[in-house]
Structure formats: C-alpha cells, structure tokens
KELOVEX-494890 format. One record per residue (C-alpha): x negated, y negated, z; residue in one letter. Coordinates in steps of 0.25 Angstrom, whole numbers, plus 5000, padded with zeros to 4 digits. Each point is the difference from the previous one (the first is absolute). Layout:
# residues N
<pt <X,Y,Z>,A> ...
This chain:
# residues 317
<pt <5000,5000,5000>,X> <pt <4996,4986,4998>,X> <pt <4998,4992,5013>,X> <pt <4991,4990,5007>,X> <pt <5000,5008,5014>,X> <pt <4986,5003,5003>,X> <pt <5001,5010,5010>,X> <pt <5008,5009,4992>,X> <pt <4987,4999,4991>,X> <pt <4991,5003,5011>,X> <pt <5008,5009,5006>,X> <pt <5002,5007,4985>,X> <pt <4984,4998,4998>,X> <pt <4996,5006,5015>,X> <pt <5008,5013,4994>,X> <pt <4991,5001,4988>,X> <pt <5011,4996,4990>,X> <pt <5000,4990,4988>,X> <pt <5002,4985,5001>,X> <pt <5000,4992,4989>,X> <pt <4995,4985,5005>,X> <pt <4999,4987,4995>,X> <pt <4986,4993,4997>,X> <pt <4994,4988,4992>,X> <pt <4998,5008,4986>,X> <pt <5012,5011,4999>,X> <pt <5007,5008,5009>,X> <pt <4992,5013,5007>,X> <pt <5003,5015,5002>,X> <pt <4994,5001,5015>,X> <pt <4997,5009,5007>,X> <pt <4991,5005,5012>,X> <pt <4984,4999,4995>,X> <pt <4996,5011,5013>,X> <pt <5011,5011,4995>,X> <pt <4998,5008,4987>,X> <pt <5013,5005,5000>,X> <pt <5005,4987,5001>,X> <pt <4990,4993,4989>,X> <pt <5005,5014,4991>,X> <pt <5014,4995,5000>,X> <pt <4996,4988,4993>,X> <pt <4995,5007,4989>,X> <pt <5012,5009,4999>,X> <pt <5010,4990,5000>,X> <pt <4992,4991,4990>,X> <pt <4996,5014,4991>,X> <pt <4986,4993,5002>,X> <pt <4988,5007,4995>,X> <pt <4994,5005,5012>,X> <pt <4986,4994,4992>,X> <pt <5004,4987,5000>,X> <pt <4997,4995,5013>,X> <pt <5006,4987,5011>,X> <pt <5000,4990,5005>,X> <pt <4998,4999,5017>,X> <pt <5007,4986,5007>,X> <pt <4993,4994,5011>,X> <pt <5007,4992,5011>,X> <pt <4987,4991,4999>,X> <pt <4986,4998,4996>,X> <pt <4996,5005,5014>,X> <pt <5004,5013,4995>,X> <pt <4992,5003,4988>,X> <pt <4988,5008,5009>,X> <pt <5011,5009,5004>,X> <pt <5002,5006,4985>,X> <pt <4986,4997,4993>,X> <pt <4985,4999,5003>,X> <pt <4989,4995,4994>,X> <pt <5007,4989,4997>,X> <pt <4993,4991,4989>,X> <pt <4997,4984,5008>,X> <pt <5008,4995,4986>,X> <pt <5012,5007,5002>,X> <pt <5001,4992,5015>,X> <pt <4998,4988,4992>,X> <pt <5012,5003,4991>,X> <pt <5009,5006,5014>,X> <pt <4998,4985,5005>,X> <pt <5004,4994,4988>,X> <pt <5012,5008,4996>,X> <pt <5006,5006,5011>,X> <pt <5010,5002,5005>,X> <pt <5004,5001,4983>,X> <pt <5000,5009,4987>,X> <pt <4986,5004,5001>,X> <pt <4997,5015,5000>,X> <pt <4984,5004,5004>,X> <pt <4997,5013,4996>,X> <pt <4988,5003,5009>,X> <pt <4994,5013,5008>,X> <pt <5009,5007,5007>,X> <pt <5000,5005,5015>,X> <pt <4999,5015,5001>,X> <pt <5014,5000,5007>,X> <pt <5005,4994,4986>,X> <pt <5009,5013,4994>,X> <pt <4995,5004,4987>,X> <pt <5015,5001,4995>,X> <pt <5001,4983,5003>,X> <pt <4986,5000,4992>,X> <pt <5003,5009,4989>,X> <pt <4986,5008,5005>,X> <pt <4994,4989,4998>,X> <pt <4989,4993,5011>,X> <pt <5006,4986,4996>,X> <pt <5012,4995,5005>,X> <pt <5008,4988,4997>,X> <pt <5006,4989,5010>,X> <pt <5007,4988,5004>,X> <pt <5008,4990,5008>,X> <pt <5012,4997,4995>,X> <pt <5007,4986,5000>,X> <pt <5015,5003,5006>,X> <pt <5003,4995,5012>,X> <pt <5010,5012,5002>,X> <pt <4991,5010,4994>,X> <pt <4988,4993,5012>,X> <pt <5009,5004,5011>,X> <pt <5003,5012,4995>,X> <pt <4985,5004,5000>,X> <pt <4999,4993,5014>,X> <pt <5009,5009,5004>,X> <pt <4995,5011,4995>,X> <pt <4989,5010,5006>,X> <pt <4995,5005,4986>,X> <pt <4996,4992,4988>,X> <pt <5009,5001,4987>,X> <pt <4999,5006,4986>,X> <pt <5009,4993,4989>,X> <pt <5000,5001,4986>,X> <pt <5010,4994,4993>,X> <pt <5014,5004,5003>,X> <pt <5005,5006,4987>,X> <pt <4998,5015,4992>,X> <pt <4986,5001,4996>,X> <pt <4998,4992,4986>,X> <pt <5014,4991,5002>,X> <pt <5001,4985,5000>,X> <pt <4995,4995,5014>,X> <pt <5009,4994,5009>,X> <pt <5001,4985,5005>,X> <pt <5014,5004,5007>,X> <pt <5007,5008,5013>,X> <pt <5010,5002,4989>,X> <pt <4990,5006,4988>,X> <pt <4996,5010,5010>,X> <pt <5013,5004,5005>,X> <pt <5004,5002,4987>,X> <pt <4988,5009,4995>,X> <pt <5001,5009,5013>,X> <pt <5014,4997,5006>,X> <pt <5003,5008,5012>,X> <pt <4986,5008,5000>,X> <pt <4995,4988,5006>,X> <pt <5006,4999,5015>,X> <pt <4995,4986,5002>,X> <pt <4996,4988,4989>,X> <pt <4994,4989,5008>,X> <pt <5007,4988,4994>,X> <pt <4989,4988,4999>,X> <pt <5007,4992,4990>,X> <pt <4994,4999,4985>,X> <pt <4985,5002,4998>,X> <pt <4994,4988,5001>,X> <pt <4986,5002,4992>,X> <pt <5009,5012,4991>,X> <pt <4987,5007,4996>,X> <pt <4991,5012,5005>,X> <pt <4988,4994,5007>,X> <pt <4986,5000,4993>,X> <pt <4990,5010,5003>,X> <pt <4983,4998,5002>,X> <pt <4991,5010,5004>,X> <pt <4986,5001,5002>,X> <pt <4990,5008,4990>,X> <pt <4986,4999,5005>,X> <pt <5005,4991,5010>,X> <pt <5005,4990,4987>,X> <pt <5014,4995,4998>,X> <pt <5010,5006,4990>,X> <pt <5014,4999,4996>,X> <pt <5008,5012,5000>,X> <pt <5013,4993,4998>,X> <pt <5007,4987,4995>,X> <pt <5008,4996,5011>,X> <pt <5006,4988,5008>,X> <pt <4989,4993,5000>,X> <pt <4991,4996,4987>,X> <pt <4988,5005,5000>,X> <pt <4995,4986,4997>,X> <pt <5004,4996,5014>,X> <pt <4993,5013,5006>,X> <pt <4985,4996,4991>,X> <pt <5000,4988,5008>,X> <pt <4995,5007,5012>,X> <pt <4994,5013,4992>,X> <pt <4995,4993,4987>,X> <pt <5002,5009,4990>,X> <pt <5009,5012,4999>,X> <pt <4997,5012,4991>,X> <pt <5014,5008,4995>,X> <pt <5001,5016,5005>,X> <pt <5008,5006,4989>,X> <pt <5012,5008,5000>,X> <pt <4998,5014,5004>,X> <pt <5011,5010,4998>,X> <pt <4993,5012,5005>,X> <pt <4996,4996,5015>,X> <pt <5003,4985,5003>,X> <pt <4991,4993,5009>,X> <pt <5012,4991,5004>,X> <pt <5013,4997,4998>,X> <pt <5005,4994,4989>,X> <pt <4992,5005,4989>,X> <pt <5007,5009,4993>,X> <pt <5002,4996,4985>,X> <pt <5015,5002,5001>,X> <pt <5007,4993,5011>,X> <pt <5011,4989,5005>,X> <pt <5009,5006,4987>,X> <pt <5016,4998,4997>,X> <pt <5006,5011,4994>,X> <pt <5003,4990,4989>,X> <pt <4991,5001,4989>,X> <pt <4992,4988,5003>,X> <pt <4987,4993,4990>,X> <pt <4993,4989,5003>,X> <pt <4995,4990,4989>,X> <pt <4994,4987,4998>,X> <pt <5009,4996,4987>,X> <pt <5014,5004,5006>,X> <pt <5009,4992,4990>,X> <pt <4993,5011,4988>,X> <pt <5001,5011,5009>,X> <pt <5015,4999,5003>,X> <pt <5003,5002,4983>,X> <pt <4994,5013,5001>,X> <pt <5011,5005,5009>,X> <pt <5012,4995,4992>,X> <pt <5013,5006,5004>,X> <pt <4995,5003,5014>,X> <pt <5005,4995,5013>,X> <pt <4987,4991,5003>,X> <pt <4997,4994,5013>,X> <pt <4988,4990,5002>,X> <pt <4991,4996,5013>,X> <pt <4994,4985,4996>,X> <pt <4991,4994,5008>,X> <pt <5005,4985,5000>,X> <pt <5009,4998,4988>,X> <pt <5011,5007,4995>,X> <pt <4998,5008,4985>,X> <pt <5011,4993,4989>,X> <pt <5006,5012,4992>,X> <pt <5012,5008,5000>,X> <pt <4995,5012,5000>,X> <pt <4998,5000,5016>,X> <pt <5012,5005,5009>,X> <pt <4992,4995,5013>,X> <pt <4989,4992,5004>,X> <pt <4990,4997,5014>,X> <pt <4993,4988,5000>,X> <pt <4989,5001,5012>,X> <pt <4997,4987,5004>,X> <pt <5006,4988,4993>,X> <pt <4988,4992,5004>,X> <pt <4991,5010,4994>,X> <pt <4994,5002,5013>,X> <pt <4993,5014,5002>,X> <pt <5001,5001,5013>,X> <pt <5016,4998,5000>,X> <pt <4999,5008,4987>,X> <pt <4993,5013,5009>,X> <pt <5010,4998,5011>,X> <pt <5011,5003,4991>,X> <pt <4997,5008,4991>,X> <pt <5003,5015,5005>,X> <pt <5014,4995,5002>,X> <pt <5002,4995,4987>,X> <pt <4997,5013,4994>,X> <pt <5007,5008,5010>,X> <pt <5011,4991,4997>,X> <pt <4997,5002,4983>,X> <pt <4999,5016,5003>,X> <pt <5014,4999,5006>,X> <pt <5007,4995,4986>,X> <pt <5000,5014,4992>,X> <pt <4991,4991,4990>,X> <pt <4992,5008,4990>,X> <pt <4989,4991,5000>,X> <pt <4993,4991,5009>,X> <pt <4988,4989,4994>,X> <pt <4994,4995,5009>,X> <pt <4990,4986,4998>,X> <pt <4984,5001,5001>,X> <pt <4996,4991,5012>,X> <pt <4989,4992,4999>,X> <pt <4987,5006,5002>,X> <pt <4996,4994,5012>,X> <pt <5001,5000,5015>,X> <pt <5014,5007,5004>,X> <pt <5003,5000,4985>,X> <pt <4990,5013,5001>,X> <pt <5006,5006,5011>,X> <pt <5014,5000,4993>,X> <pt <4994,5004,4986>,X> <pt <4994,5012,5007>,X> <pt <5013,5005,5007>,X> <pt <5008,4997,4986>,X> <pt <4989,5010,4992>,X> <pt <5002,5010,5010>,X> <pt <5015,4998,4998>,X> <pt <5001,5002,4985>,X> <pt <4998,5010,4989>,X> <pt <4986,5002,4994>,X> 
C-alpha cells in the first residue's frame, strides 16, 4: 500500500521484507543490507540478474567505514562535497559485505540519500539499506509512489510516499582504478561538476557480462513502446506514416500532424528540470497504447549526457 507512515516501513523492513522508499534520483526497492534473504528478494521481485550488483544507502557519511575500507582520500573529498545526494562511490568493501549485494565482486557501491523521509527512515533503522530502483529489471525507473504501485501493486506491503522525485535520475557512479577517478554511470549529477574536485574522469564501458556497477548494462530505463532517439525528429517522424507516434521534445514542441501525443521537458530548455522529469514523461507516453515513441537528442553536455545516456539505453539498436 502507498502510505507516509514510517514505522510501518520500519517495522516492514526489521521483518526482512521490501519497501520501496523515496529519494532524491528515483524511488528505491529497499531492503536490509546485513540479510541475504532479504537482499534475495529484491532481485526476485525486480527479476534482476543476480550479476548486476546495488547500491548500499547510508544514514550519513560517518557510516561509510562500516561498509568499505581502504578508502581512497578523493573519495572523502567528494563525500563532503556531495552528500547527503545522488553520488554513488564504488569503493573496497568490508569482508562482512554479502557477495550477493556485491555480485561476488570486492567492490561495493554507496550512498547518502537526500530524502528527508527516507534519512529518518535509515536513522531508525539498525541495518543500512540496499535499493535499486523500484520497478522490473530493465523497465522505466520510477519518479513516483504511484509508478511503483503500479509495477508491483499488492507484492509490495508498504511504498513509502515522498512525493515526486525531485532530481528524477539515478545517481552518478565514480570509482577508483589505480586509486584514479572513473565514471561508471551518468547520473544526477554532471560529470563536469564532479572533475571540479577529481579533474579529469576517464569513461568505464558497458559491460553486459559482469558489471562492475550498476547501471551499466546497455539495455535499461525501457518502455515497452518502441522507443528511437534522434537528433533530426521532424525527418524521423515520416518514416512512421500511419503510425500512432508519440514525441519527448526537450524545450519545443515538433509542428506535424502525424503525432498523436507529445512531452516537452522543460520549456526553459533547462537540463536539469529536463532530468527531473523525464521518466514520467515517458512512463506517461508508454501508458497511451502508441506505436512509436521519438524522443529528441539532448545537448551534448553537462545533464544533457546524462539524459542521452538513459535515452540510448531505452531504444532500439
């Protein structure tokens, strides 16, 4: 059931059950990060690959020794900076650290969240939490109670209702290779705002076989639409002539008949409104029986990368 009563989540949580939770990117599937049979039922309920590994939630910063060691002195300087927010490390992880979180890797990847509900929550709490988004493994993320309710409905005995997603993408990853910054993930944050403390950040590619992180599976934050992305869409849309065509435009909208629905993200053209909102604009696109969506090339830079990245991931090769 949807509801904001958190001592039913902790009370839900303490039995090793489910909760989906609010935060600042999109809404988790959390779960107790000291029980294995809890953290199994993530990846049961989400028909997760048990290689793809997630993401631990931190009440605070003081907490990071607690899950990883070894800990490289630039990845304190980037806590201070960016936490409590949507900034995953993926650092050395403490033996206690269950392989099955960790996908048998000796990496694990963590966070503060920035939700007020979802900081008492954790405050309340004995355990840390694992949460990856709260929707089937491969499906658009969700930025509401609602969109999760409706991907699991009554599997789920308690969604945690924080409101809309305020930064409405999945956080952004760096690691260390050779004690040297890398980006696993495009997220929340630009990567240009995170090479103002690490200077320059080289890109870890997808990998389908064993995922350092998450996030970086080629095919990911889909609709069950078909969905394309493209720089020219006015061209793009002829080539679907008699086709119920639905378009996700960054600022303006796209003059032509031929489309039954469009999402404009951000009528300032401001990439930041545009990240918050886009995975409800194309849950609410994938909810109008359309044949197509087209969705708009961002520009190349700062969050305009981060929303290019989940919109490849979301269409067809």
């Amino acid at each position: 059931m949807i509801t904001n009563h958190l001592q039913k989540a902790v009370q839900t949580l303490l039995k090793n059950e489910l909760v989906a939770i609010p935060t600042e990117t999109v809404y988790g599937l959390a779960a107790n990060a000291y029980s294995d049979l809890a953290v199994q039922k993530i990846y049961a309920l989400k028909k997760r690959p048990a290689h793809n590994p997630l993401i631990v939630h931190l009440k605070s910063a003081d907490a990071l020794s607690e899950i990883a060691q070894n800990i490289p002195a630039l990845a304190f300087e980037l806590a201070q900076a960016f936490w409590p927010g949507p900034l995953t490390l993926l650092l050395e992880k403490q033996a206690h650290i269950s392989d099955v979180i960790t996908a048998g890797k000796p990496t694990v990847a963590v966070r503060v969240p920035n939700h007020p509900l979802t900081l008492e929550l954790l405050e309340n709490l004995p355990f840390p939490l694992v949460a990856p988004s709260a929707n089937p493994f491969g499906s658009i993320s969700p930025t509401t109670a609602q969109h999760v309710f409706d991907y699991f409905g009554h599997d789920l005995e308690v969604v945690l209702d924080g409101g809309p997603c305020s930064r409405g993408i999945e956080s952004t990853i760096i690691g260390f290779v050779n004690q040297q910054p890398v980006l696993y993930r495009h997220g929340s944050i630009a990567a240009e705002e995170i090479e103002k403390i690490t200077g320059s950040l080289s890109f870890i590619l997808h990998n389908e076989q064993a995922p350092e992180a998450p996030g970086m599976l080629s095919r990911h934050y889909a609709p069950n639409t078909d969905t394309f992305l493209t720089d020219d869409v006015q061209s793009f849309i002829s080539l679907f002539s008699g086709k119920k065509i639905g378009v996700l435009a960054l600022q303006n909208k796209i003059s032509s008949s031929l489309i039954a629905h469009q999402e404009v993200l951000s009528a300032s053209g401001n990439l930041q409104e545009a990240a918050q909102n886009l995975y409800a604009a194309m849950h609410r696109l994938d909810h109008l029986q359309l044949d197509v969506i087209i969705a708009q090339r961002m520009p190349d830079q700062g969050l305009g990368k981060t929303i290019n990245d989940k919109l490849i991931r979301a269409s067809k090769k």
